[in-house]
N, C-alpha and C positions, 0 to 999 in steps of 0.2 A: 487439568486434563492430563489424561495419560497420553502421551503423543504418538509413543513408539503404533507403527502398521497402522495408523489413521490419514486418512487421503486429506492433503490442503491442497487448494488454488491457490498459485499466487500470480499476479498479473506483474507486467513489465520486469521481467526476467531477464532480460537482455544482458544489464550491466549494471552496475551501482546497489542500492541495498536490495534490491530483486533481484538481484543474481546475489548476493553474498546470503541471504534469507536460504534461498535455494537450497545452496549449501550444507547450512546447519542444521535444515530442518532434514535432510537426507540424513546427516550426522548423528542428529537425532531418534534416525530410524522412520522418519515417518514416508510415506508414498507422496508426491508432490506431481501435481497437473501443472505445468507450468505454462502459464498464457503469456502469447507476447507474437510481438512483429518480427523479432529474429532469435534464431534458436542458440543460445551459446554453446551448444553441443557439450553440455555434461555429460561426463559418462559414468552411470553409475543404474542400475537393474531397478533401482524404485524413482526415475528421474523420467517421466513422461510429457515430451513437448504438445504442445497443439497450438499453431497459426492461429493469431486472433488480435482485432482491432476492438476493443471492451465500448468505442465511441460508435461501433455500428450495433445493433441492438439484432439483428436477422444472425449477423457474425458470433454472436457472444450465446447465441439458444443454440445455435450450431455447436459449438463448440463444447457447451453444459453436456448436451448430449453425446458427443462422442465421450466426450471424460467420463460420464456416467454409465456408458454403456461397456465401456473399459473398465473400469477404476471404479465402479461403485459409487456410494452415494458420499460427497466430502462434509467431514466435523471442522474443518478449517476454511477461511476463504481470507485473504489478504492483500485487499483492494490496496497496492502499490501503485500501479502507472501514474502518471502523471507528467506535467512536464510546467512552463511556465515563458510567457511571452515579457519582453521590457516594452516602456512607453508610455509617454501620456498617455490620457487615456482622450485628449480631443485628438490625438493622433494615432488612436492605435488603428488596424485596420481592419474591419467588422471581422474578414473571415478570421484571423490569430485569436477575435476577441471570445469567438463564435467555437473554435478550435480549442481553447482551452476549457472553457465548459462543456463541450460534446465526452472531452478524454477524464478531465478531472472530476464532473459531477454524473452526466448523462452514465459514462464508463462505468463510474460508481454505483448507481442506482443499478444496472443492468444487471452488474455479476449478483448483486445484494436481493436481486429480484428472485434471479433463476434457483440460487444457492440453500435460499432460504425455507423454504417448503419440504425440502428434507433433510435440511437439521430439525424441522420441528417434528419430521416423520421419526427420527434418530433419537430426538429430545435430550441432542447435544448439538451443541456448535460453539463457537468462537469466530467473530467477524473483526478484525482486524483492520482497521483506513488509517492508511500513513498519509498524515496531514502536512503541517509544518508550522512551526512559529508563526507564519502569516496568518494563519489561522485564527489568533488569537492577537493582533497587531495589524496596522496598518504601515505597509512599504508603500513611500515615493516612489513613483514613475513602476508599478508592481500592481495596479490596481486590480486586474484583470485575473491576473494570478493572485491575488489576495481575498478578491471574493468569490473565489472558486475556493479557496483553502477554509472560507467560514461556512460556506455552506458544505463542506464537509464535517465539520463541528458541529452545526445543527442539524445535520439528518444523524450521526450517530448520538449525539444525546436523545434526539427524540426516538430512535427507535430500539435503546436498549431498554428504555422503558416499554417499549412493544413486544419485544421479544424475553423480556428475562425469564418471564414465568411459561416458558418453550426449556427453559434450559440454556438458554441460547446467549450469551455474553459478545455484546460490542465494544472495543475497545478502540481509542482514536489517541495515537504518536503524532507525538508533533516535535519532530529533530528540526535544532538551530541549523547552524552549516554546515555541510558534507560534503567529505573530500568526494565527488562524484561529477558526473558530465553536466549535471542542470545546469554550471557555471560557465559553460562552454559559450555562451550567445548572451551575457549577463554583464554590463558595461561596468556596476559599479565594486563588481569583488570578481577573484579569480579561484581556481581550485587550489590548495598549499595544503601542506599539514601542518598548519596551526586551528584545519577544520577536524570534523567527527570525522572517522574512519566509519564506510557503510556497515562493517561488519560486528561492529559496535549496536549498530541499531538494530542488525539481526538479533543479534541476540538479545538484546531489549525484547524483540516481537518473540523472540522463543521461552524466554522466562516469563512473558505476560502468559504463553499459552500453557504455561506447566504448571500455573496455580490450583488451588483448592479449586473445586464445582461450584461453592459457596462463595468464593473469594473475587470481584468481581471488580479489574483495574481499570475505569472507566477511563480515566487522560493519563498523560505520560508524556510530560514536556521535559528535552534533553539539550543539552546547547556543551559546547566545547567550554573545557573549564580557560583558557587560557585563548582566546578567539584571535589576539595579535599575536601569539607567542608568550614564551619566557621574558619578562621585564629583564633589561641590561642593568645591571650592578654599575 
């Protein structure tokens, strides 16, 4: 896709590779709606915020609508937000369990809902779900967050075969560690840089959208070459 002056969503902007996406893709030239619960006050003439919880479904049609009533109809949507709880899972506690499927999958389906009906009016688009290793693995005491991370895997496999003959290309990232806040409430690793730098994975999502029309990067598993460090001599 040719990026430059094409509108993308991207959700959970705040910090981390949703605000470093941001970024690049302004860099890029393109127009960006940016969804999220706090605004990082970019400043920059194609950087449009709009207030929004992706896990309320009334909030997220709201939202479509103003963007679009602004900003036209978006070629990009880049289902980011997410978040993830620790814990048994005989201990986890219903609402965190309840909480992470409303933001991670519900969230997802919602933006993928509203978005999609006029990329196929456009007969372009690129949908983009930043998953995560979990996704494709099972994590101790992560259960909760892990199969929220597979059922982002199986709705974008199943539905790029739904959408490809729209034009329409889904594509599902799945970054190892990242130097980012998810680590912030996560008992068994902390944030260092011996993990991915966010900015790293923006630009993973900005070269996936700059491909052929024909060219179609279905997964995209990324992990730190070095996860402890430089081995000591």
């Amino acid at each position: 896709m040719e990026v430059k002056g094409k509108l993308a969503i991207v959700t959970g902007v705040s910090r981390g590779i949703g605000f470093e996406t941001v970024k690049l893709l302004l860099d890029a030239g393109m127009i960006v709606a940016a969804w999220g619960r706090t605004n990082p006050e970019i400043d920059h003439e194609s950087y449009h915020f709009f207030g929004t919880d992706v896990a309320n479904w009334e909030n997220v049609q709201g939202s479509y609508k103003l963007t679009t009533e602004k900003l036209g109809k978006p070629s990009v949507l880049i289902n980011n937000a997410g978040f993830g709880y620790q814990g048994l899972i005989h201990e986890m506690p219903v609402e965190q369990w309840r909480e992470m499927f409303d933001v991670n999958v519900h969230g997802l389906f919602y933006c993928i809902k509203v978005a999609t009906p006029d990329m196929i009016d456009l007969e372009e688009g690129h949908i983009i779900n930043i998953s995560s290793i979990a996704g494709t693995n099972g994590v101790e005491t992560m259960s909760g967050y892990v199969g929220t991370k597979h059922a982002v895997t199986g709705i974008g496999h199943s539905i790029f075969k739904e959408l490809r003959n729209y034009g329409i290309k889904v594509s599902t990232i799945y970054p190892g560690s990242t130097n980012t806040n998810f680590f912030d409430k996560i008992e068994f690793a902390n944030a260092n840089e011996n993990m991915m730098r966010p900015e790293d994975i923006a630009m993973t999502i900005l070269q996936t959208l700059e491909t052929h029309p024909n060219y179609h990067v279905v997964d995209v598993e990324v992990r730190p070459l070095m996860p402890k460090g430089k081995p000591k001599k």
